[in-house]
N, C-alpha and C positions, 0 to 999 in steps of 0.2 A: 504494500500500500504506500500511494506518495506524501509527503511531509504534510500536504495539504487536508488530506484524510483524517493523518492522524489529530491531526489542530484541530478537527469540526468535534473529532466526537469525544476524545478526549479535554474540551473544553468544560471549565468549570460552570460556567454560565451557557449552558449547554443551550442552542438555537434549533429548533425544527427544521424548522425554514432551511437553514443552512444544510442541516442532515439529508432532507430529501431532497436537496438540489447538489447532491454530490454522486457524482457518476458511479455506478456498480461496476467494478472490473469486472472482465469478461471469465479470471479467472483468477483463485487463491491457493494458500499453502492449506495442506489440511495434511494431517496422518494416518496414514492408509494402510491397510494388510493388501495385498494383489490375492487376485484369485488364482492367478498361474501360478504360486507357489504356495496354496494352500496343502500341497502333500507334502510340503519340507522338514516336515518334523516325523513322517511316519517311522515309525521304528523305534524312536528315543520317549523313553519315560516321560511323563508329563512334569516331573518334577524338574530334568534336567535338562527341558527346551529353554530358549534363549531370547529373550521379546524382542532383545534391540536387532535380532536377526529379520524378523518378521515386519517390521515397523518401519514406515517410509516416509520422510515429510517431500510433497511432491505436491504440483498445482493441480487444481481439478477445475472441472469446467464451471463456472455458478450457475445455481438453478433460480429459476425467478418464482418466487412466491405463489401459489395458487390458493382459490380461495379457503379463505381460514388460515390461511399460512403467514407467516413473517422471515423474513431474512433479518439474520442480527449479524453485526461486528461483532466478533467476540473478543473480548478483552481481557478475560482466562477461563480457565477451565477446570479441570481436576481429575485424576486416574480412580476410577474403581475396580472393582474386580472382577468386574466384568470386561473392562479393556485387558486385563490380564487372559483371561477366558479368549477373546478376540484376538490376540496377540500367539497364543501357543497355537491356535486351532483344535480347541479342546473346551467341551467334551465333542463338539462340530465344529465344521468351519461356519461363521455367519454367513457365508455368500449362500448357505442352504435359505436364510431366514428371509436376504431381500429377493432372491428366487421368487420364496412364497408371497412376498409384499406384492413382487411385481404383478403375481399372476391374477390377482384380484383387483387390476384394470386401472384406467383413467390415470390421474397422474403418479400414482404408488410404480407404473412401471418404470419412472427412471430412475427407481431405485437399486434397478437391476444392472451395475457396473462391474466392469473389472479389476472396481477400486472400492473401499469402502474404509469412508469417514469414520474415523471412531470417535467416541465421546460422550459421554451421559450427561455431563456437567456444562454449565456456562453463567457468567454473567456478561453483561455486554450491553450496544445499544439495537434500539431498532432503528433496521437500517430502510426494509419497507414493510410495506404489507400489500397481503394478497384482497381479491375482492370479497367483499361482504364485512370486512374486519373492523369495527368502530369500537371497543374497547382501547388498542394499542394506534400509536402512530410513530414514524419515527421520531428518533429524540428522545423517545423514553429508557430511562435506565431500566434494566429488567436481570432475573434469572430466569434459568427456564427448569420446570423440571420434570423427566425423564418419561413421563408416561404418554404416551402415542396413539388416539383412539380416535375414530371418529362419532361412533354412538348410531350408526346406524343398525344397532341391534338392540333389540327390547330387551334384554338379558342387562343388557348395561347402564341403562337407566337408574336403577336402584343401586352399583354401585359399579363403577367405572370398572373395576378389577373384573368382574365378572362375565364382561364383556369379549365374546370369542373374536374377535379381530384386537383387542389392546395389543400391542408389541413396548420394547420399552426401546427408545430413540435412542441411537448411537449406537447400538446392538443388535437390536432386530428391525432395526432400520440403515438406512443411508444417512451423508450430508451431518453425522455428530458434530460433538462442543472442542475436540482437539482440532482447534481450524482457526482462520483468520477469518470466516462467515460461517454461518451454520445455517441450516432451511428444520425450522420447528414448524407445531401446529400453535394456530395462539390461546390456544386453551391451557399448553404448557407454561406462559409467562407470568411471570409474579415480580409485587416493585421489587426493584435490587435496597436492602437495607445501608441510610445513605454513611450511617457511622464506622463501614467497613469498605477497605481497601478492594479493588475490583479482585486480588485473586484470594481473601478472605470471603466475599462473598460468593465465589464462586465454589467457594469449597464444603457447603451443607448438605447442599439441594437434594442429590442421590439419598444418602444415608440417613439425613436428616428426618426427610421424610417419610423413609422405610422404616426406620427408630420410633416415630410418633405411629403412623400406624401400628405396627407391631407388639407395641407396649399399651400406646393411651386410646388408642380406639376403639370403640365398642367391635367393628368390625375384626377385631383380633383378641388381645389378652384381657382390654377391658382393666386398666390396672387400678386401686383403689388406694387411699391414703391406708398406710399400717401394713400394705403387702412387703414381704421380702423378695427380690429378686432377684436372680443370679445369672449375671451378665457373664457371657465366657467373651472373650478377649476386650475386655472394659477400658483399653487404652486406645483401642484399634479406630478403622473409618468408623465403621458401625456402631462399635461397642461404647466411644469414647462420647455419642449424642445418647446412646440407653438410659447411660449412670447420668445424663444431666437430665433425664428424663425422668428418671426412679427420684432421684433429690430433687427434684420441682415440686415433683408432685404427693408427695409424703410419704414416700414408701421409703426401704430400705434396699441398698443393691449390696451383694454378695460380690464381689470384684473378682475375677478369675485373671491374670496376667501371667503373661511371660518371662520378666523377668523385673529385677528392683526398679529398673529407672520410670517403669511403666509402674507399678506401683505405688511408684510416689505421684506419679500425674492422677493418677485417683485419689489419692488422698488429697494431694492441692483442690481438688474438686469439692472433694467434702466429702467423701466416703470413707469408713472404718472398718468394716471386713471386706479384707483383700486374702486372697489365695496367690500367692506367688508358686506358678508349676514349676520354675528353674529351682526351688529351694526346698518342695513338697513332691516333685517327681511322682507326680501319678501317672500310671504305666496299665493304662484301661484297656491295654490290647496286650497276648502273650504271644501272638505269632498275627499269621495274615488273616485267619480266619476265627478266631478266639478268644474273647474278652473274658478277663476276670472279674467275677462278681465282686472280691475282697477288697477288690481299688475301689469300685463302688463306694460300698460301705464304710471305707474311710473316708473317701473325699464326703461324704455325707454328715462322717460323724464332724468332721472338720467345719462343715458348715454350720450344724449346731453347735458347736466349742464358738463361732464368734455371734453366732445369733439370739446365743440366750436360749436355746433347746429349738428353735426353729426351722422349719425344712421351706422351702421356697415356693409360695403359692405361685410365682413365674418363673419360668427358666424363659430365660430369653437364646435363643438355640439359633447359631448361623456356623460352626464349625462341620458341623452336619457325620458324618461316620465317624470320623474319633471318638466324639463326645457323646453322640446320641442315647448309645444307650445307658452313658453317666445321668444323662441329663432325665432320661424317663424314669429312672431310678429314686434320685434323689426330690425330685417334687413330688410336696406335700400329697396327702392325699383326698382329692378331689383338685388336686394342682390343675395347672394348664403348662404345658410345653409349645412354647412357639416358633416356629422355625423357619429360617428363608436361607438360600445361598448356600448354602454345605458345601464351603471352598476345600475342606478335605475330603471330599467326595459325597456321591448323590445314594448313595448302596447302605442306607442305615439297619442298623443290626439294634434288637432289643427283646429284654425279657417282657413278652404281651403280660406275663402273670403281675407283674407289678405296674400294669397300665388298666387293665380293665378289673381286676379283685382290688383297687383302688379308688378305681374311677376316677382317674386322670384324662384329661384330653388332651390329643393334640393337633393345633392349628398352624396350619401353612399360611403366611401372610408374604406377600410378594407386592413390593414398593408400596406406593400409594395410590388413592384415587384422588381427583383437583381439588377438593375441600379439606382431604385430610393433606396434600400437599400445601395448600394457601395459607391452614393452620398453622402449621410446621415452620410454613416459611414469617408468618407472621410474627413469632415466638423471636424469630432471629432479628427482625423488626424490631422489634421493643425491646431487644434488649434482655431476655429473660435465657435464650439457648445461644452460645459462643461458640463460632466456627471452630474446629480440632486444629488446624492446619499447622505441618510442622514442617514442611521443606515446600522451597517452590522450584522450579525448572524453566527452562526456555521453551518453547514449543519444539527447537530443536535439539531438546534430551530428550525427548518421552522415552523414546526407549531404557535409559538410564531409570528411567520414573518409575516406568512400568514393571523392570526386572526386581528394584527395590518394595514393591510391593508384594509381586511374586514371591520373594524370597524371606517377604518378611522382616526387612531393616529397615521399616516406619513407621512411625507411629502415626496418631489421629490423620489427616490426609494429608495426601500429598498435592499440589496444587500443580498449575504450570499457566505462564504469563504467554498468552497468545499475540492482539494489538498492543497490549499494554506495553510502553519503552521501559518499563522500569514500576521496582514495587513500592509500592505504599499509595495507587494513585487514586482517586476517585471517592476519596471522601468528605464528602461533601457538613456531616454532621460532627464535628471535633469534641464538643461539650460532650454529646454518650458517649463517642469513643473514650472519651480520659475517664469516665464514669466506671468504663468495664475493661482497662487498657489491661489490667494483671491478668483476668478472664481468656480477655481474644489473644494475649501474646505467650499463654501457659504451657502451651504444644510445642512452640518455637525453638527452643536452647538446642544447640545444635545445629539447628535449621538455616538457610537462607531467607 
């Protein structure tokens, strides 16, 4: 993009006018997996593929808005694990998933490239909009977050998730947030929060509001003040919105970590049982196909030693095989387990006799729907839930980004500065920020 670009929309006194009379290049940087070498990894373990092998910053053509749509500048973005997922070609490649986009017609087929944008994350400006769109216009500061529907199915009416076409954008779609433009729907947009820096803001959206569904929605765990709940990696993208989730709202969280430095970021938060696994070594598997119930039961007894005899009316569950059948285990009984993502894999193993002679349930909750996202996102608004972000990158490290998260050497998120020439920019509100400066800079040490 030219000097002049960046001047319009990274101006503090941000003009419309000016935004929508600034010419769309015909073509931007974005980061791509190719589909001619979606077999590149065949043969090698999924633990020991390599993302920045996969991972191409390269120009793609722009697409122009259709109705309901918006094209944003993006001004950063943020890696989930799902760009990790997109990056190995595992447990599919995505080009299965805009295949499917494409085949269900009109403008979903130029979804179907030999390139695909990755990204779930963004904040940024609008840069236009498509026809019918009178909520956004350009000039407005936004995020966008990740869920992709159109609603032309009566299933989804009642709750967007429900919906047999929802896909989540940057994943099972074309055109994602790792890009210098992105092409969303504008049902994904929400104001950008003005007391945070563009790649702070950009760093909630995903997790944020997979966190608030999963936990405070009725549509999921339904969580109540007095509940206990056991967050497994309570430092992580995920885990590190749960525990500010569980302390919001008067419950108690159980903190599960990896290792001290991650433990003490939950305690800066405000939490007081913490399980440190590097120091407590639970060992819930004896071979490939064999859990031992004895780990169980101690990690169990362990969580009554810091609760006061108490067993966790929510396990908040996203390690997925490791954990699961610790996690079915040790909730209470008549608990709820709630589960999304099983980044250690999707093949969960568990004793049914201590889920159903219980009566425990367990719900799958997967992102959010627009009102439990706007929620989510509102929270960060005001000031009550504080971005994780603890490193940012260039648009031309993702790969670097992405391996670090694969591998597990980051903590709350990792961000990455797309338009944006440099960090700290785009804030617009200084009073909140100095209000919650210890809060939003907690994740950092370390960090860039």
């Amino acid at each position: 993009m030219d000097q002049n670009f960046l001047d319009v929309i990274t101006a503090a006194d941000l003009d419309a006018g000016a935004v929508a009379a600034l010419p769309v290049p015909e073509a931007y940087r974005a980061v791509v997996v190719l589909a001619d070498e979606q077999s590149m990894f065949d043969g090698v373990d999924v633990a020991d593929r390599e993302p920045a092998k996969s991972l191409h910053l390269r120009d793609v053509p722009t697409p122009s808005p259709g109705p309901g749509e918006a094209l944003i500048a993006v001004m950063a973005s943020a890696v989930n694990y799902n760009t990790v997922w997109s990056a190995l070609f595992a447990p599919v490649p995505t080009f299965q998933f805009l295949r499917g986009y494409a085949r269900t017609g009109g403008s979903a087929a130029r979804h179907d490239q030999p390139w695909h944008v990755l990204g779930s994350d963004l904040s940024g400006v609008v840069l236009r909009t498509g026809p019918g769109v009178r909520k956004w216009q350009p000039g407005d500061r936004v995020v966008a977050h990740c869920l992709s529907v159109d609603l032309e199915e009566p299933d989804g009416h009642d709750d967007t998730l429900l919906d047999p076409a929802q896909r989540i954008w940057g994943y099972e779609t074309n055109y994602g947030g790792l890009a210098d433009l992105a092409l969303v729907k504008t049902n994904q947009l929400m104001p950008k929060a003005e007391h945070l820096s563009w790649e702070e803001a950009a760093a909630p959206g995903l997790v944020n509001s997979t966190a608030y569904r999963q936990l405070v929605s009725r549509n999921a765990a339904n969580m109540r003040q007095g509940d206990t709940v056991l967050i497994w990696g309570a430092a992580g993208g995920l885990g590190s919105y749960a525990t500010q989730y569980v302390l919001n709202g008067g419950a108690t969280p159980v903190c599960v970590v990896s290792n001290p430095q991650r433990a003490q970021l939950c305690r800066d938060m405000g939490a007081e049982a913490i399980i440190d696994r590097s120091v407590e070594d639970y060992r819930f598997w004896t071979g490939e196909h064999t859990q031992d119930p004895k780990e169980w039961r101690r990690f169990g007894q362990r969580i009554r030693e810091l609760t006061g005899g108490q067993d966790p009316d929510i396990v908040f569950e996203h390690p997925g095989r490791e954990t699961f059948g610790a996690s079915v285990y040790v909730a209470r009984r008549g608990g709820t387990i709630v589960t999304c993502a099983s980044t250690s894999g999707y093949d969960h193993q568990f004793d049914n006799r201590y889920l159903w002679m219980n009566v425990k349930r367990v719900i799958g909750s997967h992102f959010a729907n627009y009102r439990e996202a706007w929620l989510a996102n509102r929270l960060v608004v005001q000031g009550r839930i504080h971005p994780t972000l603890s490193r940012v990158y260039d648009l031309a490290d993702v790969g670097q980004a992405v391996d670090d998260v694969h591998r597990n050497r980051h903590q709350g998120k990792v961000g990455v500065r797309c338009l944006a020439p440099s960090a700290g920019l785009g804030i617009l509100d200084p009073a909140t920020r100095e209000r919650h400066a210890t809060a939003i800079d907690r994740f950092r040490a370390g960090g860039s």
